[in-house]
C-alpha positions, 0 to 999 in steps of 0.5 A: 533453456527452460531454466531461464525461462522459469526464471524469467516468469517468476522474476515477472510474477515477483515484480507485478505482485510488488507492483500490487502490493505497493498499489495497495499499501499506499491506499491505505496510507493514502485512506488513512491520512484523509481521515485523519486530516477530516477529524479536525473538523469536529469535536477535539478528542486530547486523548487521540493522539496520531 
């Protein structure tokens, strides 16, 4: 019984910090593409390219 129940925690623990990681990969992400997308309202740089 306290094998499953072990189990049981990490299997939880293990999905909240996916949870967490996929929270913060996608503000990067998210941070990111607003940067990009504010860079076009300046001065073009050709040598930039992403």
């Amino acid at each position: 019984m306290l094998i499953y129940m072990l189990a049981t925690a990490m299997t939880v623990a293990m999905l909240i910090a996916t949870a967490f990681g996929l929270h913060q990969e996608a503000g990067r992400v998210r941070a990111k593409a607003n940067i990009k997308r504010f860079e076009g309202f300046g001065i073009r740089k050709p040598y930039r390219h992403f």
